[in-house]
DODREN-925730 format. One record per residue: z, x, y of N, C-alpha, C in turn; residue number from 0; residue in three letters; chain. Coordinates in steps of 0.001 Angstrom, whole numbers. Each point is the difference from the previous one (the first is absolute). Layout:
BEGIN
{pt {Z X Y} {Z X Y} {Z X Y} NUM "ALA" "A"}
...
***
This chain:
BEGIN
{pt {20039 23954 -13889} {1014 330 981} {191 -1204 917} 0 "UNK" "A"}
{pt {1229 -239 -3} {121 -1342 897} {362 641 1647} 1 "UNK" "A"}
{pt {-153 -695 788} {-40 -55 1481} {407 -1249 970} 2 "UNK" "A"}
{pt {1447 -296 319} {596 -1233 831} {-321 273 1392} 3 "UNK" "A"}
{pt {-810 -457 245} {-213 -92 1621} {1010 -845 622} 4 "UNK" "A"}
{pt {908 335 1098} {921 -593 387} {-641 -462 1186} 5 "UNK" "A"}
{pt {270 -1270 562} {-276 -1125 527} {1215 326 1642} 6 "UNK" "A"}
{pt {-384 -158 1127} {1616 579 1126} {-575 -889 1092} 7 "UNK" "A"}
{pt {820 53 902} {-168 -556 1090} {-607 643 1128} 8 "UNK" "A"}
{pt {-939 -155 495} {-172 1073 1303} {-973 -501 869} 9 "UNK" "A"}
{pt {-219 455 1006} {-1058 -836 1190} {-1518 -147 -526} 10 "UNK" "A"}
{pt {-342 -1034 128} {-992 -346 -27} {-588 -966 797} 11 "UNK" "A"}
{pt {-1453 -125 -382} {-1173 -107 1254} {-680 -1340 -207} 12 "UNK" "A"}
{pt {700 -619 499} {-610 -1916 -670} {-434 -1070 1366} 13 "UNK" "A"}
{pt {-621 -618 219} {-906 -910 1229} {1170 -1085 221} 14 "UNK" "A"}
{pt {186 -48 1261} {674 -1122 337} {-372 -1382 187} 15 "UNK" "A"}
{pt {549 -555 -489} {-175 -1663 421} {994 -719 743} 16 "UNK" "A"}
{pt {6 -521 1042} {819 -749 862} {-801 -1299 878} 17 "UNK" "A"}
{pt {1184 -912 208} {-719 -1086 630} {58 225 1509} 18 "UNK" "A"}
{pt {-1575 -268 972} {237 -48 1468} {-334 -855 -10} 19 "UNK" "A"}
{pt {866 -378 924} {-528 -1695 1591} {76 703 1232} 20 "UNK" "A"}
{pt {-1182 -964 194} {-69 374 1621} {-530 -1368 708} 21 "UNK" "A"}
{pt {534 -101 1014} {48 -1269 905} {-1018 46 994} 22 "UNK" "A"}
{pt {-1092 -663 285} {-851 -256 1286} {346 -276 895} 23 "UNK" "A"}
{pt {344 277 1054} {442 -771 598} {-1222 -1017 1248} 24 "UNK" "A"}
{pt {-1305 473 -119} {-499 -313 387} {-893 -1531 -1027} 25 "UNK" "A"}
{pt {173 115 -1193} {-1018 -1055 -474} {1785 -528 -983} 26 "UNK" "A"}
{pt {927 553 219} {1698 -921 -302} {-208 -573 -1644} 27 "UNK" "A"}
{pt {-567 1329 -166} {-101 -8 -1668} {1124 1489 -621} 28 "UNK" "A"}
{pt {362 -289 -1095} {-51 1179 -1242} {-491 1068 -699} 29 "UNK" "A"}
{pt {119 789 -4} {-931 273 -829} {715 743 -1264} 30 "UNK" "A"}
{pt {-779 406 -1159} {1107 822 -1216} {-1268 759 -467} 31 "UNK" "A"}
{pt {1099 903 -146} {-796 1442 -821} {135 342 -1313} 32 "UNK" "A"}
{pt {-669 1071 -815} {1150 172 -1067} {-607 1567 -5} 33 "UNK" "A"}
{pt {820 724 2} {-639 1913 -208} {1004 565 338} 34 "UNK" "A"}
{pt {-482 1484 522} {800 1035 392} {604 143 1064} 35 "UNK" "A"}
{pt {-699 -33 869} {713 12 1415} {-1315 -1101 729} 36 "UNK" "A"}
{pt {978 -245 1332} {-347 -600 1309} {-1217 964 1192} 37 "UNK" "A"}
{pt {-833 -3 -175} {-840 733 1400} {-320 -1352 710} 38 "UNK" "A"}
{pt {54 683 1864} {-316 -881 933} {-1569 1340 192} 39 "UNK" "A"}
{pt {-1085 -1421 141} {-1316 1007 833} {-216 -966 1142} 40 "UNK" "A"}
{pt {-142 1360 1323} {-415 -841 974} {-1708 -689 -549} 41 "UNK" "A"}
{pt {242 -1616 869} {-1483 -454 -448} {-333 -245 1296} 42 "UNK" "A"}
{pt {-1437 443 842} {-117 501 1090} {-659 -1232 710} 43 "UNK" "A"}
{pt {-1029 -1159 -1554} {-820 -931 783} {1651 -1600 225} 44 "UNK" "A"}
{pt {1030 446 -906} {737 -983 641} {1225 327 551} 45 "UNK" "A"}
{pt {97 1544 693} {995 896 733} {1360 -224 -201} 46 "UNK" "A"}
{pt {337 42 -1789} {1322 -89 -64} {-107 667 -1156} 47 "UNK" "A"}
{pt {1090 322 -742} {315 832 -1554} {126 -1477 -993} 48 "UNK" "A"}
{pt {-681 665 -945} {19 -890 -1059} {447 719 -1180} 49 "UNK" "A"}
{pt {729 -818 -916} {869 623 -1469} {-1235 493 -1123} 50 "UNK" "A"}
{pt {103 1004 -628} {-1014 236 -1319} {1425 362 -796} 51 "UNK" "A"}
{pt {-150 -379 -1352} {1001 813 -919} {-819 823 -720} 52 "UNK" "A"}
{pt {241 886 -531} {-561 1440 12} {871 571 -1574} 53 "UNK" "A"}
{pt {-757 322 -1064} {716 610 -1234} {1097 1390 858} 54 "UNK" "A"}
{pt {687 260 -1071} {1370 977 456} {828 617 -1562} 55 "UNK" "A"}
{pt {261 1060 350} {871 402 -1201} {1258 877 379} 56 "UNK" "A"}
{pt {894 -160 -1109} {1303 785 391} {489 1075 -836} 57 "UNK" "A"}
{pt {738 672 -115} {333 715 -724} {1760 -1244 -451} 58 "UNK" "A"}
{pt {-94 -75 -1440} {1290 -1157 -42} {474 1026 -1275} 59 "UNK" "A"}
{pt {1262 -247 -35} {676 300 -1463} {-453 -729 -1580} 60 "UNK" "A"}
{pt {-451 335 -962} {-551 -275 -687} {88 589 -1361} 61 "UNK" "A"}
{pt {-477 -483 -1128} {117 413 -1362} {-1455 762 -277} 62 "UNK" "A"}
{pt {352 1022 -291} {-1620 799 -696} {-515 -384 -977} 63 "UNK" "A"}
{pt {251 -1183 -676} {-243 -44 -982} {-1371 -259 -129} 64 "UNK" "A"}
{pt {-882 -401 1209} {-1438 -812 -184} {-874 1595 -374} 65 "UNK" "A"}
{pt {403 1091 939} {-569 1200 257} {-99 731 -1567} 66 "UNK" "A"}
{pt {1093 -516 -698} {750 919 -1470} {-1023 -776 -563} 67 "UNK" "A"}
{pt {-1068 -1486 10} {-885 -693 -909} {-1039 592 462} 68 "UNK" "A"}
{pt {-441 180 782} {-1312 617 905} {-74 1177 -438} 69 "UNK" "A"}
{pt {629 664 -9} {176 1749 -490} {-396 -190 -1799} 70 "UNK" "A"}
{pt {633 -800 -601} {-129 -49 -1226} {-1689 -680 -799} 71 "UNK" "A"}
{pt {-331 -765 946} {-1286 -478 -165} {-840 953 231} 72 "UNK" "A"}
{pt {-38 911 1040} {-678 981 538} {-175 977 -898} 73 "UNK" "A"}
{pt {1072 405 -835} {446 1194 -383} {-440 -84 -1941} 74 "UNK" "A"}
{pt {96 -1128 -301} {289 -781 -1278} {-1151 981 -437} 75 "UNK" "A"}
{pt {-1276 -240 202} {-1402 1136 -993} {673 944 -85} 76 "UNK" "A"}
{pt {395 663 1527} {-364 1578 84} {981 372 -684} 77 "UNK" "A"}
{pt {1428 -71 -273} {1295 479 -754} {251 -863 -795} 78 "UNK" "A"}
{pt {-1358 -619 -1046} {773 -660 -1410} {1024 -771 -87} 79 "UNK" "A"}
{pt {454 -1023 1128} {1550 -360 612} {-45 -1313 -933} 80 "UNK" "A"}
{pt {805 -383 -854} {114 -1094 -336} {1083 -425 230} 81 "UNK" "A"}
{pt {742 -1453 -64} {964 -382 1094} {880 -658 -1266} 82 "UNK" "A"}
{pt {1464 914 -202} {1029 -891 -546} {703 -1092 86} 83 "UNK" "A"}
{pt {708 -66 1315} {662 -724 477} {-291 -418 1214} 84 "UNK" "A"}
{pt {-454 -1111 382} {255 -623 1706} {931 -1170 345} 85 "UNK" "A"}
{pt {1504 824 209} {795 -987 561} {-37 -581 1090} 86 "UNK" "A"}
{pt {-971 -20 1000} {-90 -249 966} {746 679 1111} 87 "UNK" "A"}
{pt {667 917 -559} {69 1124 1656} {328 1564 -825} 88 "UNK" "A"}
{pt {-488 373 -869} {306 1246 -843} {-1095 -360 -997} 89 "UNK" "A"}
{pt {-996 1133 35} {-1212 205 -1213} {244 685 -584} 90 "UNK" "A"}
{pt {-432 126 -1370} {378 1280 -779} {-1419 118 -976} 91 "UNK" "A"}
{pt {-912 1177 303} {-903 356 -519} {0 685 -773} 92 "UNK" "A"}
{pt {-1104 52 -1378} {113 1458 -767} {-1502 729 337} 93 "UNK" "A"}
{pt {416 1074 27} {-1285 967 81} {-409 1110 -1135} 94 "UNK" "A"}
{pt {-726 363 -295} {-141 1215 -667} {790 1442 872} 95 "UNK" "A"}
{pt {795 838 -848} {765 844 699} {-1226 1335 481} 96 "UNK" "A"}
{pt {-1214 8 -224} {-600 939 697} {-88 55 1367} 97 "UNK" "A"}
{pt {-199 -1791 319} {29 -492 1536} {1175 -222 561} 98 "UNK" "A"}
{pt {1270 405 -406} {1020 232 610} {-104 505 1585} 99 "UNK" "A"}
{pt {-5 943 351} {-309 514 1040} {-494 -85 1181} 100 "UNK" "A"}
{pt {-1585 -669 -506} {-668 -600 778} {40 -1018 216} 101 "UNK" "A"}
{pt {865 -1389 -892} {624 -1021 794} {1136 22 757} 102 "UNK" "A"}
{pt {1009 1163 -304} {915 84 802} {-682 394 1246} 103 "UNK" "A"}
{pt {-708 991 201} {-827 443 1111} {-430 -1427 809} 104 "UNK" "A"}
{pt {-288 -656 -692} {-707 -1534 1087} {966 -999 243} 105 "UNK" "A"}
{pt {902 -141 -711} {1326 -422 452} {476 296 1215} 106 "UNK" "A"}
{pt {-124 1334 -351} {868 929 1419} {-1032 -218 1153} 107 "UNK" "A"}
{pt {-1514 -161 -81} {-370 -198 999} {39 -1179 788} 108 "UNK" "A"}
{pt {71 -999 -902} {-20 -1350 -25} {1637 -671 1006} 109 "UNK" "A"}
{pt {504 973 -293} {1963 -373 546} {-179 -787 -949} 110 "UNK" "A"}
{pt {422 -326 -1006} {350 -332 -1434} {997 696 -772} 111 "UNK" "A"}
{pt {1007 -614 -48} {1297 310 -811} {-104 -331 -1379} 112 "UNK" "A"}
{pt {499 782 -707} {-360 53 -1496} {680 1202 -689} 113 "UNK" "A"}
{pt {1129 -301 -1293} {-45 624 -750} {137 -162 -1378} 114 "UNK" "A"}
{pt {98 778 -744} {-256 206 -1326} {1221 1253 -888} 115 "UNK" "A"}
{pt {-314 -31 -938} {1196 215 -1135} {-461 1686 -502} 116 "UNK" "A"}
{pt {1268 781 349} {-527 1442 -212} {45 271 -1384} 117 "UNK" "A"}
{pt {595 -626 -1089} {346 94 -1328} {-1369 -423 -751} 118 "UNK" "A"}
{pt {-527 -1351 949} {-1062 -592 -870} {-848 922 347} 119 "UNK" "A"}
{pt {-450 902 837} {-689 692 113} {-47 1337 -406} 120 "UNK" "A"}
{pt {1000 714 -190} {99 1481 -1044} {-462 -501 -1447} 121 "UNK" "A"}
{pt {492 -1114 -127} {-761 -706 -1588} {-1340 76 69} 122 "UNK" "A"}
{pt {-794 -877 701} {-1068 -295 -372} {-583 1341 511} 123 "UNK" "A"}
{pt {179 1192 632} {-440 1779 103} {49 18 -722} 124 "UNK" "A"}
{pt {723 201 -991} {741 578 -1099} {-1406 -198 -1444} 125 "UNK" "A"}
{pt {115 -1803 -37} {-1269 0 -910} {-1201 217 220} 126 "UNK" "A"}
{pt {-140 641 1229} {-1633 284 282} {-164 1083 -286} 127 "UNK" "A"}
***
């Protein structure tokens, strides 16, 4: 039984990277960062705020597709999943049709879009 996991766009949860500078003005230097965000901590033995950059994440628009490989690696023992096609944004797996169900079931838990062919499937009922 084959199974196309469809590949969509939707929010996802990825670490930011951005460049900070910040200027001394006391020692009339530069400075550069590279991370998530900017924190000032007060520093108490030289009574001024000083820059830390600090990891950060966003929710950004994004392709599922990394989640649709992760799921499939995960999943590959337990539902017999062997992998037809990887076009790079649409998978198409075959399974044994007993585990029908219960991969659709983890799909659905997964938010994983995916479908499959109702014809190819009254067939392969049919010869069991």
């Amino acid at each position: 039984m084959e199974i196309t996991i469809k590949s969509r766009n939707r929010k996802v949860k990825r670490s930011i990277e951005t460049d900070h500078y910040w200027y001394d003005p006391m020692s009339k230097k530069m400075f550069h960062g590279r991370g998530g965000k900017m924190e000032f901590v007060y520093d108490p033995i030289q009574k001024r705020s000083l820059p830390r950059v600090v990891d950060a994440e966003d929710w950004l628009d994004g392709n599922d597709y990394p989640e649709i490989k992760k799921w499939i690696e995960k999943n590959q023992s337990t539902f017999n999943i062997s992998v037809l096609h990887d076009g790079g944004k649409n998978i198409t797996i075959s399974i044994p049709v007993t585990n029908l169900n219960d991969v659709l079931g983890s799909l659905y838990i997964s938010a994983l879009s995916s479908d499959y062919d109702e014809a190819e499937l009254k067939k392969e009922l049919r010869r069991r």
